[in-house]
One Martini backbone bead per residue (centre of mass of N, CA, C, O) as a GRO file, in nm:
protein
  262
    1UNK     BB    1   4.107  -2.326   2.295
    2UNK     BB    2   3.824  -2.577   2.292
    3UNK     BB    3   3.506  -2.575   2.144
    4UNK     BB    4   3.254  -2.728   2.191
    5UNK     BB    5   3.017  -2.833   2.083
    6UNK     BB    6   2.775  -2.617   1.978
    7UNK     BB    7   2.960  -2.384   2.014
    8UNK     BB    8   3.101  -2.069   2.095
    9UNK     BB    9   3.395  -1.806   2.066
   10UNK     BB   10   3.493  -1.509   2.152
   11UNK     BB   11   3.771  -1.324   2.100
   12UNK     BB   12   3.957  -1.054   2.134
   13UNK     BB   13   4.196  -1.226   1.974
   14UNK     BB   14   4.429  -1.350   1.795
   15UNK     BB   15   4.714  -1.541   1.792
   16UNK     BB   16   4.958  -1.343   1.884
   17UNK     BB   17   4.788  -1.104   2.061
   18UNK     BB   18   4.696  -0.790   2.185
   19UNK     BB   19   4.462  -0.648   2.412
   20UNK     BB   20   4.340  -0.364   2.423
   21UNK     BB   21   4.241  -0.164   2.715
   22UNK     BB   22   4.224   0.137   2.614
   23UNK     BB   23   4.126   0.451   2.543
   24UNK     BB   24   4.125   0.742   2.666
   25UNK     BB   25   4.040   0.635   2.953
   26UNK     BB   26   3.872   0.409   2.921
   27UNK     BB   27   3.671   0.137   3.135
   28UNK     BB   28   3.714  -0.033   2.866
   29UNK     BB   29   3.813  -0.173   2.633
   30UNK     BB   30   3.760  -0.274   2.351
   31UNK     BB   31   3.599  -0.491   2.312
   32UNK     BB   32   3.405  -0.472   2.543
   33UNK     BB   33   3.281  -0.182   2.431
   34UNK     BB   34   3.148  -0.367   2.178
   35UNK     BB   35   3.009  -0.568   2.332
   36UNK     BB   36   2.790  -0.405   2.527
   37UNK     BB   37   2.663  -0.263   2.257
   38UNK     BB   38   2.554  -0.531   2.116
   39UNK     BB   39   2.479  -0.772   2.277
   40UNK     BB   40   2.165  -0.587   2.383
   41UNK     BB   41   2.030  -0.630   2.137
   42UNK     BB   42   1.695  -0.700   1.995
   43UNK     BB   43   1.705  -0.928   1.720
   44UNK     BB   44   2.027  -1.023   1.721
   45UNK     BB   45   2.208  -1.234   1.586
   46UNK     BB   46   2.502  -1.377   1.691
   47UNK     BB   47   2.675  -1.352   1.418
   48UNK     BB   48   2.617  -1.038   1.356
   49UNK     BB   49   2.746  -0.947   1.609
   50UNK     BB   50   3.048  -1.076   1.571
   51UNK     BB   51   3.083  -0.858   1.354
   52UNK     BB   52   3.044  -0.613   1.452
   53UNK     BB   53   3.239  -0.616   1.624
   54UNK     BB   54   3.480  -0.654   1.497
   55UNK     BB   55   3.460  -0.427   1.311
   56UNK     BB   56   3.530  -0.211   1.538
   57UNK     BB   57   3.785  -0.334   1.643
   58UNK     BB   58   3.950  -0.302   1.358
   59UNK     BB   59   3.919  -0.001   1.325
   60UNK     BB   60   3.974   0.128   1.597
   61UNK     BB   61   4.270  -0.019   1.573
   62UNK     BB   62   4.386  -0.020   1.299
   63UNK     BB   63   4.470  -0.348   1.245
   64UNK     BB   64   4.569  -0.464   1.561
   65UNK     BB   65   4.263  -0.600   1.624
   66UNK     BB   66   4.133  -0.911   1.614
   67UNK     BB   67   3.869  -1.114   1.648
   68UNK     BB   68   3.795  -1.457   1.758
   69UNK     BB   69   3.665  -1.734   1.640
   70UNK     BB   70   3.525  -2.023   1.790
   71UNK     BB   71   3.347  -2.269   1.660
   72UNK     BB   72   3.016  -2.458   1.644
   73UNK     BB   73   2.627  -2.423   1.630
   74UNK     BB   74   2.505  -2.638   1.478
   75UNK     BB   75   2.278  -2.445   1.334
   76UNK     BB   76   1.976  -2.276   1.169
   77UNK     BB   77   1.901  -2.152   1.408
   78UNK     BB   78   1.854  -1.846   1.527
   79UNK     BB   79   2.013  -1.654   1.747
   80UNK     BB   80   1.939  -1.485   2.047
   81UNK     BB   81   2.044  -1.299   2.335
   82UNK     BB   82   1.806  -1.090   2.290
   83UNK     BB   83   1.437  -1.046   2.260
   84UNK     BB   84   1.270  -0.874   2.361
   85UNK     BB   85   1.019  -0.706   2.360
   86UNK     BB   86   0.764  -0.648   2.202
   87UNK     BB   87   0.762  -0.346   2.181
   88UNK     BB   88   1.070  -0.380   2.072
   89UNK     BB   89   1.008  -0.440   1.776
   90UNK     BB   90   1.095  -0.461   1.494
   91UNK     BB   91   0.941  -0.333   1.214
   92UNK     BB   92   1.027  -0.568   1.047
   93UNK     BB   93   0.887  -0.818   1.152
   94UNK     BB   94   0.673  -0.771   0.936
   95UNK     BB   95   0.810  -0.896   0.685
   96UNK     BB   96   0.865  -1.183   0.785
   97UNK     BB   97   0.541  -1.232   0.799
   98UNK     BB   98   0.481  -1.133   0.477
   99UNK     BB   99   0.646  -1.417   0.391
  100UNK     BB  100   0.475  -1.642   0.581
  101UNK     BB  101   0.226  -1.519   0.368
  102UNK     BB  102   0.295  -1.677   0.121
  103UNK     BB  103   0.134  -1.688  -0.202
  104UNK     BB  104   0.023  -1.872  -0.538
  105UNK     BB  105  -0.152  -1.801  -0.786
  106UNK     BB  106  -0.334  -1.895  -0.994
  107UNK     BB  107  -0.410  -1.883  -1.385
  108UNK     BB  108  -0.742  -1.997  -1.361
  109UNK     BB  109  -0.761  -1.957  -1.028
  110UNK     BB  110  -0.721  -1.683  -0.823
  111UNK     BB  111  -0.851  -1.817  -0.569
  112UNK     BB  112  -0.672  -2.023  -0.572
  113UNK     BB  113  -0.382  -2.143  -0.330
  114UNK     BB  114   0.010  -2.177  -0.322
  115UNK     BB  115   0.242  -2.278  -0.133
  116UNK     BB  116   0.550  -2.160  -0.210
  117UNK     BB  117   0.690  -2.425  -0.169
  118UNK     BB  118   0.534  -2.604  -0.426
  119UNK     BB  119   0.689  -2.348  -0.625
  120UNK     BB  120   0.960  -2.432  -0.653
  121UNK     BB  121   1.267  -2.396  -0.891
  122UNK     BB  122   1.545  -2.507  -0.982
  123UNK     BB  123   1.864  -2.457  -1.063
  124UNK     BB  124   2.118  -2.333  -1.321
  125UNK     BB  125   2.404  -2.341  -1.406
  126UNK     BB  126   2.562  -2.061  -1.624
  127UNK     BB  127   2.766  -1.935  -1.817
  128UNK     BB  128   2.796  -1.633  -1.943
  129UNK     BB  129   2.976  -1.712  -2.181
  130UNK     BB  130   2.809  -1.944  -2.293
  131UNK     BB  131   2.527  -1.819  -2.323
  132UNK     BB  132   2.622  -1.647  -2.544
  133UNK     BB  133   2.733  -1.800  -2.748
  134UNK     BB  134   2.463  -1.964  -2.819
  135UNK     BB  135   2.289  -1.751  -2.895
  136UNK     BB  136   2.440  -1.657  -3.143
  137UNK     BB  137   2.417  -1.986  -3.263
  138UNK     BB  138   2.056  -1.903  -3.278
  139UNK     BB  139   2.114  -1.647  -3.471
  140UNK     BB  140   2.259  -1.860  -3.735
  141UNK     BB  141   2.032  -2.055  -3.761
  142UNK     BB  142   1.875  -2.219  -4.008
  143UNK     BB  143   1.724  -2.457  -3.935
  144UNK     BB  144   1.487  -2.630  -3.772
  145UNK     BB  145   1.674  -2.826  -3.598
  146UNK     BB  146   1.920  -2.633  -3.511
  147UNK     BB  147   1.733  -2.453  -3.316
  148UNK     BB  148   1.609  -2.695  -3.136
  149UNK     BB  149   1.921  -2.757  -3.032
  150UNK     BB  150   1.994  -2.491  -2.949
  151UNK     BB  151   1.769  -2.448  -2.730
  152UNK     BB  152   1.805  -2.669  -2.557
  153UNK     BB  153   2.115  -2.567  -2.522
  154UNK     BB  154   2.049  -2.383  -2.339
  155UNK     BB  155   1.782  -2.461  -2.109
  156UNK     BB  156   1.882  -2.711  -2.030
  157UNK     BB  157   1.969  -2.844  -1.726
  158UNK     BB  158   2.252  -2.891  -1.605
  159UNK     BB  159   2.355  -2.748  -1.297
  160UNK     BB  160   2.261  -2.783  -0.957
  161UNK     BB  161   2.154  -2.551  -0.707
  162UNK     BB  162   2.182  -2.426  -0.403
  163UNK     BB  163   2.094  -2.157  -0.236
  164UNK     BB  164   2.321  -2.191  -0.024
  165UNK     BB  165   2.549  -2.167  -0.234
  166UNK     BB  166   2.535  -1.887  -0.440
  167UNK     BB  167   2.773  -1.732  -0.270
  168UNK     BB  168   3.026  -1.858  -0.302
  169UNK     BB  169   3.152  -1.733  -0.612
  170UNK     BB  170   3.189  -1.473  -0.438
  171UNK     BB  171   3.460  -1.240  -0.401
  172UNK     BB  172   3.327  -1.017  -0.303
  173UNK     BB  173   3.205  -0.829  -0.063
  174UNK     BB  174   2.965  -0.802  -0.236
  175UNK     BB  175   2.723  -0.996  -0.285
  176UNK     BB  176   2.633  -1.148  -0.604
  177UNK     BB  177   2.316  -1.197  -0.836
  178UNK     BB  178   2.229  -1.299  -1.131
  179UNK     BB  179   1.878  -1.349  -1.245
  180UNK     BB  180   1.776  -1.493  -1.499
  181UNK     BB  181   1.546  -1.555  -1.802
  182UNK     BB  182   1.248  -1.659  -1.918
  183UNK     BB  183   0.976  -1.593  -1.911
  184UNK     BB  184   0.820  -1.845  -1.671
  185UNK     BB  185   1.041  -1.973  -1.507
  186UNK     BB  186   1.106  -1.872  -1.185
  187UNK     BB  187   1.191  -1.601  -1.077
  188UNK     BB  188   0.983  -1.467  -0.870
  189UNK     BB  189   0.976  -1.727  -0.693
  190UNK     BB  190   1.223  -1.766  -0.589
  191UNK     BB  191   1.254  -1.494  -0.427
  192UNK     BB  192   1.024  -1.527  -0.265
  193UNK     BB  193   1.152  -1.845  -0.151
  194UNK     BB  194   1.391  -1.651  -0.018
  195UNK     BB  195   1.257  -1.564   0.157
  196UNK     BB  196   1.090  -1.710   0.319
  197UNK     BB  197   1.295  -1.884   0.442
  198UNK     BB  198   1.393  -1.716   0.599
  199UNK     BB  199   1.185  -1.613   0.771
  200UNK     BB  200   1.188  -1.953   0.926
  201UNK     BB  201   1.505  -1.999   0.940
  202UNK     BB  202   1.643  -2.183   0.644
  203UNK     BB  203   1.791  -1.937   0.569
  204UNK     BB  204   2.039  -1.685   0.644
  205UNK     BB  205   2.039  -1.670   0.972
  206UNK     BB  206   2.295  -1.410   0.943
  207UNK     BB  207   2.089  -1.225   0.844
  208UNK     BB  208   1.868  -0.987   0.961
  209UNK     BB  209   1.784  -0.910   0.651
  210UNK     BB  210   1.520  -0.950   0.408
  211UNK     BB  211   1.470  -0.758   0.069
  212UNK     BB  212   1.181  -0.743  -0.133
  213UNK     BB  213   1.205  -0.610  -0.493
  214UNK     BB  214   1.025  -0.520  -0.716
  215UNK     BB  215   1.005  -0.380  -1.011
  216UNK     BB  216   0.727  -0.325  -1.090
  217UNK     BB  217   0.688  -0.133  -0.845
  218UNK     BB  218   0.911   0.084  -0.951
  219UNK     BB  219   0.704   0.344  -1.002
  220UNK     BB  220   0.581   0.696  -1.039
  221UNK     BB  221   0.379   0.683  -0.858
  222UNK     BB  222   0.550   0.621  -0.640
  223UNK     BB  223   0.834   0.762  -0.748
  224UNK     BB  224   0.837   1.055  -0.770
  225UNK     BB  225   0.986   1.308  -1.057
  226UNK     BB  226   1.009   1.625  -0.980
  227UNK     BB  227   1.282   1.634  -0.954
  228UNK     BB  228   1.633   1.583  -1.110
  229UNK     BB  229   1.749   1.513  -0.834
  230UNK     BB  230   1.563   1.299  -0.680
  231UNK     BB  231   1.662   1.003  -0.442
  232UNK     BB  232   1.625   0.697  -0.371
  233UNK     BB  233   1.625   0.478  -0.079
  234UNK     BB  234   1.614   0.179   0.039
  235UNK     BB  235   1.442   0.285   0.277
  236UNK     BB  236   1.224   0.439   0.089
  237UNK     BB  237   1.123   0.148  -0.014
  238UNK     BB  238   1.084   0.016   0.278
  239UNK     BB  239   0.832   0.203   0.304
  240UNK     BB  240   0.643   0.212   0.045
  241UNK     BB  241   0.615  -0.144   0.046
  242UNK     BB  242   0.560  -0.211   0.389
  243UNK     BB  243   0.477   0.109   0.516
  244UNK     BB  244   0.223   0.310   0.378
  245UNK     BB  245   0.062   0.346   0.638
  246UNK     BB  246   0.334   0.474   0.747
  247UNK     BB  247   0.617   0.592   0.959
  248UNK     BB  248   0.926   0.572   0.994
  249UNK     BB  249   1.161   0.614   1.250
  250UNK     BB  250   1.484   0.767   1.274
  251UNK     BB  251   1.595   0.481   1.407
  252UNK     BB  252   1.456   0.326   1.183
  253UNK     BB  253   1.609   0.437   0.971
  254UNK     BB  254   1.913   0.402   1.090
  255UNK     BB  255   1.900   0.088   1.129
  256UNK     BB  256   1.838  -0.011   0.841
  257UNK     BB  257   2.123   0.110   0.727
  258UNK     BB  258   2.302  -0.017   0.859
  259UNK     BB  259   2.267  -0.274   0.728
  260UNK     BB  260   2.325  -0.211   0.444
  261UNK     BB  261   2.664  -0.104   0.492
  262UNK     BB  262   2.733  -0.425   0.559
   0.00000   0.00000   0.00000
Protein backbone atom coordinates (compact mmCIF):
# COMPACT_ATOMS: atom_id res chain seq x y z
CA UNK A 1 0.00 0.00 0.00
CA UNK A 2 1.03 3.49 -1.12
CA UNK A 3 0.43 6.64 1.32
CA UNK A 4 -1.06 9.54 -0.70
CA UNK A 5 1.17 12.43 -0.51
CA UNK A 6 0.90 14.42 2.89
CA UNK A 7 -0.29 11.02 4.59
CA UNK A 8 1.11 8.99 6.69
CA UNK A 9 0.57 5.07 7.92
CA UNK A 10 2.26 2.93 10.39
CA UNK A 11 1.44 -0.54 9.63
CA UNK A 12 1.73 -3.29 12.83
CA UNK A 13 4.42 -4.95 10.85
CA UNK A 14 7.33 -4.55 8.02
CA UNK A 15 6.92 -6.13 5.10
CA UNK A 16 7.67 -10.47 4.97
CA UNK A 17 6.72 -10.68 8.81
CA UNK A 18 3.67 -11.16 10.96
CA UNK A 19 1.95 -9.22 13.76
CA UNK A 20 1.76 -11.01 17.17
CA UNK A 21 -1.80 -11.20 18.14
CA UNK A 22 -0.94 -10.66 22.08
CA UNK A 23 0.45 -12.74 24.46
CA UNK A 24 -1.05 -14.00 27.82
CA UNK A 25 -4.27 -13.59 26.15
CA UNK A 26 -4.09 -10.07 26.19
CA UNK A 27 -7.56 -8.88 24.27
CA UNK A 28 -5.26 -6.55 22.05
CA UNK A 29 -2.88 -7.37 19.99
CA UNK A 30 0.78 -6.25 20.24
CA UNK A 31 0.43 -3.66 17.93
CA UNK A 32 -2.97 -2.41 19.06
CA UNK A 33 -1.79 -2.90 22.64
CA UNK A 34 0.39 0.24 22.14
CA UNK A 35 -1.30 1.72 20.05
CA UNK A 36 -4.08 2.71 22.72
CA UNK A 37 -1.50 3.65 25.10
CA UNK A 38 0.00 6.29 23.50
CA UNK A 39 -2.35 7.69 20.95
CA UNK A 40 -4.45 9.39 23.59
CA UNK A 41 -2.12 11.40 25.54
CA UNK A 42 -2.19 14.86 25.18
CA UNK A 43 0.10 17.55 23.35
CA UNK A 44 2.33 14.37 22.33
CA UNK A 45 3.23 14.77 18.27
CA UNK A 46 2.33 12.52 15.75
CA UNK A 47 5.86 11.50 14.90
CA UNK A 48 6.90 10.71 18.20
CA UNK A 49 4.06 8.65 19.16
CA UNK A 50 4.85 6.60 16.03
CA UNK A 51 8.22 6.24 17.91
CA UNK A 52 7.40 5.16 21.23
CA UNK A 53 4.54 2.54 19.53
CA UNK A 54 7.84 1.01 17.65
CA UNK A 55 10.21 1.20 20.38
CA UNK A 56 7.78 -1.08 22.80
CA UNK A 57 6.34 -2.77 19.76
CA UNK A 58 10.14 -3.97 19.24
CA UNK A 59 10.82 -4.65 22.75
CA UNK A 60 8.34 -6.27 23.90
CA UNK A 61 8.32 -8.96 21.35
CA UNK A 62 12.04 -9.38 21.58
CA UNK A 63 12.92 -7.92 18.27
CA UNK A 64 10.70 -10.36 16.02
CA UNK A 65 8.41 -7.32 15.11
CA UNK A 66 9.00 -3.98 14.07
CA UNK A 67 5.81 -1.63 12.85
CA UNK A 68 6.67 0.02 9.36
CA UNK A 69 5.30 3.42 8.71
CA UNK A 70 5.06 4.65 4.70
CA UNK A 71 4.37 8.21 3.59
CA UNK A 72 5.22 11.67 4.57
CA UNK A 73 3.09 14.62 6.25
CA UNK A 74 5.54 17.57 4.25
CA UNK A 75 4.87 19.81 6.91
CA UNK A 76 7.10 21.34 9.67
CA UNK A 77 4.17 22.07 11.96
CA UNK A 78 3.98 19.46 14.78
CA UNK A 79 0.51 17.66 14.39
CA UNK A 80 -1.37 16.64 17.98
CA UNK A 81 -3.78 13.62 17.81
CA UNK A 82 -5.29 14.62 21.02
CA UNK A 83 -4.80 18.02 22.10
CA UNK A 84 -6.03 17.82 25.05
CA UNK A 85 -7.94 20.07 27.45
CA UNK A 86 -6.36 23.81 28.68
CA UNK A 87 -6.33 22.49 32.14
CA UNK A 88 -4.91 19.33 30.85
CA UNK A 89 -1.36 20.99 29.36
CA UNK A 90 1.68 19.67 30.49
CA UNK A 91 3.31 22.09 32.91
CA UNK A 92 5.95 22.08 29.85
CA UNK A 93 4.13 24.17 27.63
CA UNK A 94 5.04 26.79 30.21
CA UNK A 95 8.47 26.41 28.99
CA UNK A 96 7.61 26.45 25.31
CA UNK A 97 5.65 30.33 26.25
CA UNK A 98 9.30 31.14 27.96
CA UNK A 99 11.63 30.71 24.95
CA UNK A 100 8.09 32.52 22.33
CA UNK A 101 9.08 35.47 25.05
CA UNK A 102 13.10 35.25 23.92
CA UNK A 103 14.55 39.07 23.64
CA UNK A 104 18.50 40.00 23.87
CA UNK A 105 18.80 43.12 25.55
CA UNK A 106 21.62 45.79 23.90
CA UNK A 107 25.11 45.99 25.49
CA UNK A 108 25.00 50.26 25.74
CA UNK A 109 21.10 50.31 26.28
CA UNK A 110 19.94 47.16 28.49
CA UNK A 111 16.45 49.13 28.57
CA UNK A 112 16.38 48.34 24.71
CA UNK A 113 15.45 44.51 23.38
CA UNK A 114 15.90 42.69 20.61
CA UNK A 115 13.73 39.91 19.16
CA UNK A 116 15.80 36.82 19.18
CA UNK A 117 15.46 35.71 15.71
CA UNK A 118 17.38 39.46 14.74
CA UNK A 119 19.99 38.31 17.00
CA UNK A 120 21.62 35.06 15.33
CA UNK A 121 24.50 33.99 13.46
CA UNK A 122 25.32 31.15 11.02
CA UNK A 123 27.35 28.74 11.84
CA UNK A 124 30.33 27.32 10.48
CA UNK A 125 31.76 23.53 10.30
CA UNK A 126 35.38 22.72 11.40
CA UNK A 127 36.62 19.49 11.79
CA UNK A 128 38.06 19.02 15.35
CA UNK A 129 41.09 17.38 14.00
CA UNK A 130 41.93 20.62 11.60
CA UNK A 131 40.73 23.26 14.55
CA UNK A 132 43.60 22.07 16.59
CA UNK A 133 46.18 21.81 13.82
CA UNK A 134 45.80 25.48 13.65
CA UNK A 135 45.85 26.63 16.84
CA UNK A 136 49.06 24.88 17.23
CA UNK A 137 50.41 26.73 14.48
CA UNK A 138 49.16 29.76 16.07
CA UNK A 139 50.70 29.39 19.36
CA UNK A 140 54.44 28.13 17.27
CA UNK A 141 54.28 31.71 15.23
CA UNK A 142 56.81 34.02 15.35
CA UNK A 143 56.15 37.22 13.29
CA UNK A 144 53.68 39.59 13.66
CA UNK A 145 52.01 38.82 10.06
CA UNK A 146 52.19 35.18 10.79
CA UNK A 147 49.66 35.26 13.74
CA UNK A 148 47.23 37.47 12.28
CA UNK A 149 47.36 35.21 8.95
CA UNK A 150 47.28 31.80 11.47
CA UNK A 151 44.47 33.81 13.62
CA UNK A 152 42.29 34.62 10.65
CA UNK A 153 42.35 31.04 8.97
CA UNK A 154 41.31 29.67 12.21
CA UNK A 155 38.30 31.91 12.81
CA UNK A 156 37.11 33.09 9.46
CA UNK A 157 33.75 31.19 8.28
CA UNK A 158 34.87 27.84 5.91
CA UNK A 159 30.98 26.37 5.21
CA UNK A 160 27.95 27.55 6.74
CA UNK A 161 25.63 24.63 7.86
CA UNK A 162 21.74 25.07 8.66
CA UNK A 163 20.63 24.14 12.08
CA UNK A 164 18.30 21.64 10.63
CA UNK A 165 20.66 19.36 9.76
CA UNK A 166 23.40 19.71 12.75
CA UNK A 167 22.76 16.14 13.85
CA UNK A 168 22.90 14.54 10.19
CA UNK A 169 26.66 13.52 11.20
CA UNK A 170 25.96 12.20 14.03
CA UNK A 171 26.34 8.31 13.92
CA UNK A 172 25.75 7.79 17.57
CA UNK A 173 21.87 7.13 18.99
CA UNK A 174 22.53 10.25 21.21
CA UNK A 175 23.08 12.59 18.87
CA UNK A 176 25.22 14.90 20.38
CA UNK A 177 27.16 18.48 19.07
CA UNK A 178 29.28 20.91 20.95
CA UNK A 179 29.61 24.33 19.91
CA UNK A 180 33.01 26.01 20.79
CA UNK A 181 34.43 29.57 19.90
CA UNK A 182 35.74 32.70 21.66
CA UNK A 183 33.98 34.76 24.34
CA UNK A 184 31.04 36.77 22.03
CA UNK A 185 31.21 34.89 19.15
CA UNK A 186 27.22 33.57 19.69
CA UNK A 187 27.49 30.67 21.41
CA UNK A 188 24.58 31.84 23.81
CA UNK A 189 22.56 33.56 21.24
CA UNK A 190 22.53 29.94 18.95
CA UNK A 191 21.10 28.21 21.95
CA UNK A 192 18.78 30.67 22.62
CA UNK A 193 17.80 30.77 18.78
CA UNK A 194 17.45 27.41 18.77
CA UNK A 195 15.04 27.09 21.71
CA UNK A 196 12.79 29.79 20.32
CA UNK A 197 12.48 28.06 17.04
CA UNK A 198 11.50 24.98 18.33
CA UNK A 199 9.17 26.56 20.53
CA UNK A 200 7.26 28.27 16.96
CA UNK A 201 7.08 25.11 15.53
CA UNK A 202 9.85 25.72 12.86
CA UNK A 203 12.59 23.45 13.71
CA UNK A 204 12.44 19.71 15.57
CA UNK A 205 9.14 19.22 16.07
CA UNK A 206 9.12 15.81 16.43
CA UNK A 207 11.32 16.25 19.69
CA UNK A 208 8.23 17.02 22.30
CA UNK A 209 10.74 18.68 24.71
CA UNK A 210 13.65 21.30 24.17
CA UNK A 211 15.51 22.62 27.43
CA UNK A 212 17.96 25.30 27.41
CA UNK A 213 20.20 24.91 30.55
CA UNK A 214 22.99 27.42 30.91
CA UNK A 215 26.29 27.13 32.63
CA UNK A 216 26.10 29.92 34.08
CA UNK A 217 23.17 29.49 36.08
CA UNK A 218 24.59 26.19 37.46
CA UNK A 219 25.99 27.53 40.68
CA UNK A 220 26.30 26.32 44.64
CA UNK A 221 23.48 28.83 45.67
CA UNK A 222 20.91 27.13 43.21
CA UNK A 223 22.25 23.74 43.61
CA UNK A 224 23.89 23.18 47.00
CA UNK A 225 26.23 20.29 47.68
CA UNK A 226 25.52 19.65 51.44
CA UNK A 227 26.81 15.59 51.26
CA UNK A 228 29.28 14.20 48.90
CA UNK A 229 26.44 11.73 47.99
CA UNK A 230 23.87 14.63 46.61
CA UNK A 231 23.13 14.07 42.77
CA UNK A 232 21.06 16.28 40.60
CA UNK A 233 19.24 14.86 37.62
CA UNK A 234 17.78 16.53 34.38
CA UNK A 235 14.29 16.88 36.06
CA UNK A 236 15.73 18.61 39.03
CA UNK A 237 17.37 21.04 36.87
CA UNK A 238 13.81 22.19 34.96
CA UNK A 239 12.45 22.33 38.68
CA UNK A 240 15.33 24.61 39.28
CA UNK A 241 15.63 26.61 36.25
CA UNK A 242 11.44 26.93 34.79
CA UNK A 243 9.57 26.54 37.80
CA UNK A 244 11.22 28.04 41.14
CA UNK A 245 8.13 28.81 42.72
CA UNK A 246 6.37 25.63 42.59
CA UNK A 247 7.01 21.67 42.49
CA UNK A 248 6.32 19.50 39.50
CA UNK A 249 3.87 16.62 40.57
CA UNK A 250 5.04 12.99 40.62
CA UNK A 251 3.54 12.34 37.18
CA UNK A 252 5.34 15.43 36.29
CA UNK A 253 8.51 14.04 36.88
CA UNK A 254 8.17 10.59 35.82
CA UNK A 255 6.90 12.49 32.59
CA UNK A 256 9.49 14.18 31.64
CA UNK A 257 12.45 10.99 32.87
CA UNK A 258 10.18 9.24 30.21
CA UNK A 259 11.14 11.95 27.47
CA UNK A 260 14.76 12.37 28.59
CA UNK A 261 15.10 8.39 28.39
CA UNK A 262 14.05 8.08 25.03
Amino acid sequence: MTAPGGSIIQFACAPGYRAADGYDQERNGLYTKYLLKHIARPKVEINLIFRRITRDVFEESKAKQKPYIKGDLMTEEPIYLSAGDSNDAMPFEAIRRKYQQCYVERLMNTCQKVPIEECYINLSITRTEEQEEKEKKLQSAKSHDEIINTYEEIYRNTTSIDIKEIFDKCKDRKKQVRVIGRAGIGKSIFCRYVAYQWAEGKLWSHYELVVLITLNSLTHESYPMSASDVKYSLVDLVQTQYFPCESLSDDDKMYFKSLCDE
